[in-house]
C-alpha positions as CSV (number, residue, x, y, z in Angstrom):
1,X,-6.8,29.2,-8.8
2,X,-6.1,25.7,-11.1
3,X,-7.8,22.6,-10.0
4,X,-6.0,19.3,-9.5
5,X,-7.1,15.7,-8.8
6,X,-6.2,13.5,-6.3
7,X,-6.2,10.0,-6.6
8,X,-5.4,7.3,-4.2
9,X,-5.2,3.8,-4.2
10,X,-5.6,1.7,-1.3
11,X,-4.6,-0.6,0.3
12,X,-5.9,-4.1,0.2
13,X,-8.5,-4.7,2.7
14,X,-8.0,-1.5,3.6
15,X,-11.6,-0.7,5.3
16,X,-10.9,-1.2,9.5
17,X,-7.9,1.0,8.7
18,X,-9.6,3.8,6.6
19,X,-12.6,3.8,9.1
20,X,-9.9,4.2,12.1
21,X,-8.7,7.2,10.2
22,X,-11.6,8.6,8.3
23,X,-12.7,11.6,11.2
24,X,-9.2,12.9,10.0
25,X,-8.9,12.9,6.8
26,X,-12.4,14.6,6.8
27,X,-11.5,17.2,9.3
28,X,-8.9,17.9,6.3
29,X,-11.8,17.9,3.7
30,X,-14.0,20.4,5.7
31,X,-11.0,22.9,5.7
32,X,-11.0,22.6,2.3
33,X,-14.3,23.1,1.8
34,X,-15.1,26.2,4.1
35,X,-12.5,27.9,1.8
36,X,-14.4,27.4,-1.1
37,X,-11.6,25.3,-2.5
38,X,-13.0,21.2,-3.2
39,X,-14.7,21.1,-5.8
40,X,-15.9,17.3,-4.9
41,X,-14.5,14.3,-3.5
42,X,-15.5,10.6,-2.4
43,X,-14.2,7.4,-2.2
44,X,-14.2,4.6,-5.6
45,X,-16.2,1.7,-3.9
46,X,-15.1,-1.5,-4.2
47,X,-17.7,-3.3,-5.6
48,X,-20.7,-2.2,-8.0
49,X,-22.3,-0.6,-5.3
50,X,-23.8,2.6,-3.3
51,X,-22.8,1.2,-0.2
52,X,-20.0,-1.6,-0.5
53,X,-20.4,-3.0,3.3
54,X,-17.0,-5.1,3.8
55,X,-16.4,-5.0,1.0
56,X,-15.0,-1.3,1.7
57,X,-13.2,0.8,-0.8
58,X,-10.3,0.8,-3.4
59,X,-9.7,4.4,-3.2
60,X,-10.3,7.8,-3.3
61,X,-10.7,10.8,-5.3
62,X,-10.7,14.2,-4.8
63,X,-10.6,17.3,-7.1
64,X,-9.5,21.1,-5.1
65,X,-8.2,24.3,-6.0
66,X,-4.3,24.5,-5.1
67,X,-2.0,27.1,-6.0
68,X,0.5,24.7,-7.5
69,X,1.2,21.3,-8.5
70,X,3.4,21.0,-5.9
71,X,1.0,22.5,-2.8
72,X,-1.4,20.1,-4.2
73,X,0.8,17.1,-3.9
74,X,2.2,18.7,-0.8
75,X,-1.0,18.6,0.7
76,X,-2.1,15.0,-0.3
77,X,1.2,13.7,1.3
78,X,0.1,15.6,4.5
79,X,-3.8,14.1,4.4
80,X,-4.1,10.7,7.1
81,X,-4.6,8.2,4.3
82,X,-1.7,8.6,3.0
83,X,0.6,9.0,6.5
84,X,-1.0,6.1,7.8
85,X,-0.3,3.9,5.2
86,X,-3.6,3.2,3.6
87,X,-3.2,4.6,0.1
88,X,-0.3,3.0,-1.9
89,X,-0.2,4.9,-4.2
90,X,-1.3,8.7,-4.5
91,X,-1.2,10.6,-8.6
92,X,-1.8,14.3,-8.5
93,X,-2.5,16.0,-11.8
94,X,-4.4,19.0,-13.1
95,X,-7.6,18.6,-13.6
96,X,-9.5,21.1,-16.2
97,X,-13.0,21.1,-15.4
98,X,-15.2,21.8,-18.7
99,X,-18.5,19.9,-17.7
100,X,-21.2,21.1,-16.1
């Protein structure tokens, strides 16, 4: 099955509103994941940092199997960060993973 990545951009001060919705989007993830379908996923943080604190995060990126281009953006239309507003942006793109 191809691969594609995700990418979302969020918001400005985006974090109260990606916490409210973060149990969501990772009930979405685990689904995902218990098919054997993300490959990995996480959030960009916002500043140099492991753990950004307020500072929160400017995005997200995620990398699945989909059968198509368009199930994959299908799906990342579907996913809570996007239908509540806190990505403003969202590119889909196949991804071809060479490394490791």
């Amino acid at each position: 099955m191809p691969l594609y990545a995700i990418i979302g951009t969020d918001k400005p001060d985006s974090l109260t509103d990606r916490l409210a919705v973060r149990p969501a989007h990772l009930e979405r993830m685990e689904v995902l994941k218990n098919e054997g379908r993300l490959i990995l996923a996480g959030p960009f943080p916002a500043i140099d940092s492991v753990d950004p604190g307020p500072a929160g995060f400017s995005g997200s990126l995620i990398v699945a199997e989909f059968d198509s281009l368009s199930a994959a953006q299908s799906w990342a239309s579907e996913d809570p960060y996007s239908t509540n507003g806190i990505f403003t942006e969202v590119v889909v793109k196949p991804f071809r993973h060479v490394l490791p």
